[in-house]
N, C-alpha and C positions, 0 to 999 in steps of 0.2 A: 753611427747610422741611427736616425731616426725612423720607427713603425709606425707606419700610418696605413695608408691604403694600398700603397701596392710595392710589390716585391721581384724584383728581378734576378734571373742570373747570375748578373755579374756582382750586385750587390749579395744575394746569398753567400759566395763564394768569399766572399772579401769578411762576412762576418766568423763563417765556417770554419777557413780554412788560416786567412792572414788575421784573423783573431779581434776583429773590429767589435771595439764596443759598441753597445744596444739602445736607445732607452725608447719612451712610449712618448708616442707623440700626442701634446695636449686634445686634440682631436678625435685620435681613437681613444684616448681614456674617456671622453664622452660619449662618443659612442657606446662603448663596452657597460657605461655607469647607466643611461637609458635602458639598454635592453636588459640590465639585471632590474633595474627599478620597476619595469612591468611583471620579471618573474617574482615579485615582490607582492604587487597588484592580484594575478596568477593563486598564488596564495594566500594572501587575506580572502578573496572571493571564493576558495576551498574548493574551485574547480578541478578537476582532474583530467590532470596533463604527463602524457608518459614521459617516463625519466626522471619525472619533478617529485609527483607526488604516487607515484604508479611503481613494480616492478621492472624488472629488463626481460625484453626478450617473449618468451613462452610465456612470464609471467604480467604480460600488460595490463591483465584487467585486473592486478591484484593493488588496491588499494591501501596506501601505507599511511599511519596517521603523523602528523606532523610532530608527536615527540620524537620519531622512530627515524624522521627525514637526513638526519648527521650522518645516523648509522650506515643507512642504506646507501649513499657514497663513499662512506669509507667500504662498509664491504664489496660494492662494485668492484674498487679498485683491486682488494686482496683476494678475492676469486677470480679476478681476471686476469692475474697474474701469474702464470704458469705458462711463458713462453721459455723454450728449449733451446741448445744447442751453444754456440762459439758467442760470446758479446759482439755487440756491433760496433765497431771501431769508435772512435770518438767523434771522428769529424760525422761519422753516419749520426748520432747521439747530437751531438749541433744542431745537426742540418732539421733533426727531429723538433728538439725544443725552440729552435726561432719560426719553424713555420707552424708549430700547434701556438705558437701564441701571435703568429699571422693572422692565422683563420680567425682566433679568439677577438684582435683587434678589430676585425670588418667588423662586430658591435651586433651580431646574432646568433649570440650562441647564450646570452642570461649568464656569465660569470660576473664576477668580483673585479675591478681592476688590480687589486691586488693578486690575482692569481697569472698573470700575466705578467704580475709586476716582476714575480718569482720566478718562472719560466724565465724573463730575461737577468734576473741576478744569478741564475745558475750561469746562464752563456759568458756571463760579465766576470763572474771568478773562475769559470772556468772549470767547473763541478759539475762531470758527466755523470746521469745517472746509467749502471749497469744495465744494458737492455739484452737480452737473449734473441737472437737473428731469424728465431725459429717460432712458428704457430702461429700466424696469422693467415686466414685465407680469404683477406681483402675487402672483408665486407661481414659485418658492419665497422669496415674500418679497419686499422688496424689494432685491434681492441686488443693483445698480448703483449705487443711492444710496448704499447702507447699504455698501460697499465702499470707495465715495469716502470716508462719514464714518468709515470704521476705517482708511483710509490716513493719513491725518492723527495717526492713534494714534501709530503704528509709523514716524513720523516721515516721509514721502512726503508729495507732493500740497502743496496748499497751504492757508493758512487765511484768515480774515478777523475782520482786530482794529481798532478807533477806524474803519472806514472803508477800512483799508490790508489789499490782498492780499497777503499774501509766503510763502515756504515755510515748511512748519508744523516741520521740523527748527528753523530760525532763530528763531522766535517758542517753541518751547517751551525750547531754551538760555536765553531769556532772563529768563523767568517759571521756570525752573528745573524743568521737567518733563523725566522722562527718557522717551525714545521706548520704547515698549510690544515689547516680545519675547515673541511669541504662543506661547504652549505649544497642547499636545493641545487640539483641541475650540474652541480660542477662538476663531479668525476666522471657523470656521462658525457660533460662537451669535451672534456681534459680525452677522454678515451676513441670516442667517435669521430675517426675521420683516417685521412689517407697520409698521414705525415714520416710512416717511415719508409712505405714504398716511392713516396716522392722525394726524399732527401738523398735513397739508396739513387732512384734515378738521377737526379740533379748532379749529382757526383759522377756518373758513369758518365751523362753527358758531358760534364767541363773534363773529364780526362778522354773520352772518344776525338774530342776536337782537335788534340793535341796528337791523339793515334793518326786517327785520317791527315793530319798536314805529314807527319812522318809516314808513313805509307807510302805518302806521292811521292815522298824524298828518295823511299827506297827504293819504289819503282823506278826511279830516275837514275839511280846509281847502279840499279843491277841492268838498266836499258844501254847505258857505255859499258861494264861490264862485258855484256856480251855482244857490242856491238850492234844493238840493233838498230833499229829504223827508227827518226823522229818524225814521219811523216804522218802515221794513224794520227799525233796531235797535232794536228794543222784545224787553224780556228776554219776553213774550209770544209772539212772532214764534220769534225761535231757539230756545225752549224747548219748542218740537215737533216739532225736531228737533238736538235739542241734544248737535253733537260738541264736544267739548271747544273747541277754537279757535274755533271759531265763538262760543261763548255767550263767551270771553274776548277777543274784538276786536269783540263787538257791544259788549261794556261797555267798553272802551275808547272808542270811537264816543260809547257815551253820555257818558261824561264829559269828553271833548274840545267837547261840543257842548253842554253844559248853560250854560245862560244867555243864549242865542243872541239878539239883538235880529233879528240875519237872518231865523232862522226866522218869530220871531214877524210881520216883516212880508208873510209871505208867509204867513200860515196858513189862507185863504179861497181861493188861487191855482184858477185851472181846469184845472192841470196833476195829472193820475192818478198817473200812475208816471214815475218818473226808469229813466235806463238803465242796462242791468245794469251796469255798471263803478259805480254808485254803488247799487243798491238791492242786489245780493249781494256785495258787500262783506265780511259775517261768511260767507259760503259760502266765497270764493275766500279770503279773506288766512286765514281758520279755518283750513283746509283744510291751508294753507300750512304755517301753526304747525304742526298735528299731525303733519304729514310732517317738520320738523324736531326738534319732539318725539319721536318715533321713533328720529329719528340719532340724539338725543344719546343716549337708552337704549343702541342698539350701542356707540355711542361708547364709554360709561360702564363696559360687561364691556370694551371690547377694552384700555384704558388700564390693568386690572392682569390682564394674562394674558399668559400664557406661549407665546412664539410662534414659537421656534426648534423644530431639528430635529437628532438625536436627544434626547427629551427624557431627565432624568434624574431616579428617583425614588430617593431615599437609601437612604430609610427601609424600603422594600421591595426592595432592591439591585438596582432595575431596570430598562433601559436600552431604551426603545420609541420606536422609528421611526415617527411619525403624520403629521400634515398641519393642524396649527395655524398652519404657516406661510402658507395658502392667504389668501390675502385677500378671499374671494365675502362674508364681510358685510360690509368696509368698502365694497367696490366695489358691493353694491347698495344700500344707506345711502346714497350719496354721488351715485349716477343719482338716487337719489326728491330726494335735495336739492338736487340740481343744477335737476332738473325744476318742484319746487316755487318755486325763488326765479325760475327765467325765467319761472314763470305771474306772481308778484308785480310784476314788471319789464312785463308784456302788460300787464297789468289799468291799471296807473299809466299805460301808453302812451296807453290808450282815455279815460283820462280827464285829460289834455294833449288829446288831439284836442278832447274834448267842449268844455274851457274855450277853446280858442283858432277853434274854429269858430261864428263870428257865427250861423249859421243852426240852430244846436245850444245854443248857451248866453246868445243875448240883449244877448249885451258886443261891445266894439267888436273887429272881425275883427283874430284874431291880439294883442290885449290890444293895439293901436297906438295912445297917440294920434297924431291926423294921419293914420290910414292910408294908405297909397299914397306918401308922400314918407318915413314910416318903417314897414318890415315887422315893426317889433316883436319878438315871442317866434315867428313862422313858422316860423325853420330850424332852432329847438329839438326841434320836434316830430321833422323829419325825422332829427332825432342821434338822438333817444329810437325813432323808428320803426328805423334803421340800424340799435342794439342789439338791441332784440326780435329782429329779424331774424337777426342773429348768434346771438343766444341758442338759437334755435329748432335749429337745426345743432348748436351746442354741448351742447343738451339730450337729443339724439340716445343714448344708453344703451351706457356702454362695456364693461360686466358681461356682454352676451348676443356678446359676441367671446372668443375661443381661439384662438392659433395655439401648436401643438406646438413644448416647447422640447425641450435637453439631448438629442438622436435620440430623441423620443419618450417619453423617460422620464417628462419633466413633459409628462403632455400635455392637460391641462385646466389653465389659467392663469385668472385674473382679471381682469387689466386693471385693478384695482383704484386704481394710483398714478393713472393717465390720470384716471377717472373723478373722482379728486378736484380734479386738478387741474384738469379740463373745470367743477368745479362753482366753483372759485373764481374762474375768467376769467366766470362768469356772475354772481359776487356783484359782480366789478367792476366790470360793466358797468349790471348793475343799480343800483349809487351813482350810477352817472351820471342813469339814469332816473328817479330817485324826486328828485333835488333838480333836474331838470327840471321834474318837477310841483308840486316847494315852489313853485320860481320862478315857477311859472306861476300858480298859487294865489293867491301874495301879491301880482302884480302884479291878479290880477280882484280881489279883496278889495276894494281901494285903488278899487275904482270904487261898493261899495255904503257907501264912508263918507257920513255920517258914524256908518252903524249897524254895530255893535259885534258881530264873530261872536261866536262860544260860547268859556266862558271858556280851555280848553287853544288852540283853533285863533287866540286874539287873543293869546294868551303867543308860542305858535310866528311868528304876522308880526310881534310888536313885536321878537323878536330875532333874524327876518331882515332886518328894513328897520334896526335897527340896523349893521348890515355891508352892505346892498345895498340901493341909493336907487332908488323909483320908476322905473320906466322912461316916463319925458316923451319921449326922442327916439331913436333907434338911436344905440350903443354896442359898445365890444366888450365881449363878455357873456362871454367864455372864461373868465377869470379870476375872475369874479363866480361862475359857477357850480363852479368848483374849490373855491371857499373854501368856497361852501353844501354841498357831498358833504362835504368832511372835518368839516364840523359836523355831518354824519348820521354820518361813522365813528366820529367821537371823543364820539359821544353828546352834545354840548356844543349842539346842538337840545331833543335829549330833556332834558337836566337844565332847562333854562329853563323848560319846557313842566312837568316833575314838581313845580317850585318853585310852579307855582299849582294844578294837579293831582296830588295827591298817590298816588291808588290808581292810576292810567296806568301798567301792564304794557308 
């Protein structure tokens, strides 16, 4: 992949994750080579420009003299550096270093191209630096994490290569990098911006997308399970009120459910209406969709924008102090989708209760046979209930908090990193609920044999009972249902299910 001017989704994901080399595209190294040349100009003319030649923060008007100018980005970096808690995975650490030398490539930010150059030699060998998940509250940036990942630059702190932690001096001797000596301006663009609450995001989004199409699978399997009605998705029905997600997970519904022998034995029944957790279905998972459809539109401006502080415009010689570093859109993108996938995670809860409640769904209590000498799928529900419950807290909105940083200076913050990372401890807690309800699904399926549900939802149980056998007697189930969640992460459900349903979004 080449970096130039703009950055997609799917391309991130292809660098991030399937480990795509990098390099700079002759383009943006011109760009980037311009706008340092003016902080060049900036300097000969002994102006004073905060960040450059000024302190940070509280101390702006404190003028710093040009032998002192190294210093003051190196110690940027090592006072800044005091974020807390669990490191951030690696792919989160990717996702960090190819979009801070995104933003650096749009060619307004007065770095070096070799600092960029470096940011991508790291992604290229594959040399994470250790970033701590914790202390950032969005604005100016995320100036904790993004400190941690430019200490590793300049030789400090430590990285992560094959699995092994060691010092990032050690590991860049030996892939032959020289540790980065930060001129004017750099450790403040390298720190100034929004690049790990957007990579935390970027990642919730490419795994939500793969949640909501399993979702609608599931709702499809537990809607033959219990026999209910395929009538709520009739393109009739949502086409009176037809929000986008809604009319594309009713038609999912439908073609998960076409050829149904279930239905058909049940099409005279005396039963009116099934319960909302299966008749609005296109309402709640629709709903769902569009509110992630949304992020990813923010997403999609925030992954080629410019998001440090002082910015620099060349070509107008002009050097403006704004607030792009703020992070209120990712941090309220990231509350709606946090919010949206714990409703997905509710709705799946309600319909586990429905299939494992005898006096709700007609099947043997808890899908046992033998009941009473084996409890069956019972204390599934309660993990799946335990989640929701956690969720419900986690979906709590961390965008409508501020506390005053820098004496006041920054004194409206975002919260923005929190917020993403509050939405991803709900995506994973949600994998756990939704292949609670496969399991739950396929184990009631297995009591209306020998009739044949609809063609997606009979693909999806032949290639769970492939890997998970009938539940006949109590078992430990831990293990069985880890393996069904990474089949919903690694889309390796969904592809089985696409392979006899071909339009299945």
């Amino acid at each position: 992949m080449e970096l130039d001017s703009h950055l997609d989704l799917e391309t991130f994901l292809r660098v991030v994750r399937d480990l795509e080399p990098v390099t700079l595209a002759d383009a943006a190294r011109a760009r980037i080579a311009a706008s340092r040349a003016y902080i060049g100009r900036v300097l000969e003319e002994g102006r004073p420009v905060y960040g450059v030649n000024t302190g940070f923060g509280r101390f702006e008007n404190v003028r710093i003299p040009d032998s002192d100018l190294l210093e003051l980005q190196r110690n940027l970096i090592l006072s800044h550096a005091i974020g807390v808690g669990d490191p951030f995975p690696d792919e989160v650490v990717r996702g960090m270093l190819l979009l801070r030398a995104q933003s650096l490539a749009l060619g307004h930010s007065g770095v070096r191209p070799e600092v960029v150059e470096l940011l991508l030699a790291f992604l290229n060998h594959r040399v994470h630096p250790v970033v701590p998940s914790q202390g950032s509250v969005g604005s100016s940036g995320d100036l904790a994490p993004l400190a941690h990942l430019t200490l590793s630059l300049i030789g400090e702190g430590e990285v992560s290569q094959g699995g092994r932690v060691r010092p990032s001096a050690e590991v860049m001797q030996e892939i032959g990098l020289e540790p980065l000596v930060l001129e004017a301006k750099e450790g403040l663009a390298l720190i100034n911006g929004t690049q790990a609450m957007g990579a935390v995001l970027a990642l919730v989004l490419a795994d939500a997308r793969t949640l909501l199409s399993a979702c609608d699978l599931a709702a499809a399997m537990t809607v033959e399970a219990l026999k209910g009605s395929h009538k709520p998705f009739d393109a009739l029905v949502v086409g009176l009120r037809p929000h986008p997600g809604a009319l594309e997970t009713a038609a999912n519904l439908r073609r998960l459910l076409e050829d149904s022998e279930v239905a058909a034995s049940h099409a005279n029944c005396a039963k009116v209406q099934d319960a909302y957790s299966l008749r609005a279905v296109p309402q709640v998972h629709g709903a769902c969709r569009d509110a992630l459809r949304h992020a990813e539109a923010v997403l999609a401006i925030e992954l080629n924008s410019v998001t440090d502080n002082p910015l620099i415009f060349p070509l107008e010689e002009r050097v403006i102090s704004g607030g792009n570093f703020h992070g209120e859109p990712l941090a309220l993108a990231a509350d709606y989708v946090g919010i949206a996938i714990a409703e997905l995670a509710s709705i799946s809860e309600r319909r586990i209760e429905q299939m494992l409640n005898p006096a709700l769904s007609g099947l043997p209590a808890f899908l046992a046979e033998r009941g009473g000498l084996n409890s069956g799928l019972m204390i599934s529900q309660y993990t799946a209930a335990s989640l929701v419950s956690e969720n419900k807290v986690l979906a709590h909105p961390s965008s409508v908090d501020s506390i005053p940083t820098s004496a006041n200076q920054e004194d409206h913050v975002s919260m923005g990193t929190t917020a993403c990372r509050k939405a991803r401890s709900i995506l994973e807690n949600a994998l756990w609920v939704v292949a609670i309800e496969l399991a739950s699904a396929a184990q009631a399926l297995d009591f209306h044999a020998p009739l044949r549900p609809g063609r997606g939802v009979a693909a999806a149980h032949t290639r769970i009972r492939a890997e998970i056998p009938h539940l006949e007697r109590d078992r430990y189930l831990k293990p069985e249902l880890s393996r069904l969640r990474e089949m919903v992460r690694s889309g390796e459900l969904l592809a089985a299910v696409r392979s006899e349903v071909q339009a299945f979004a």
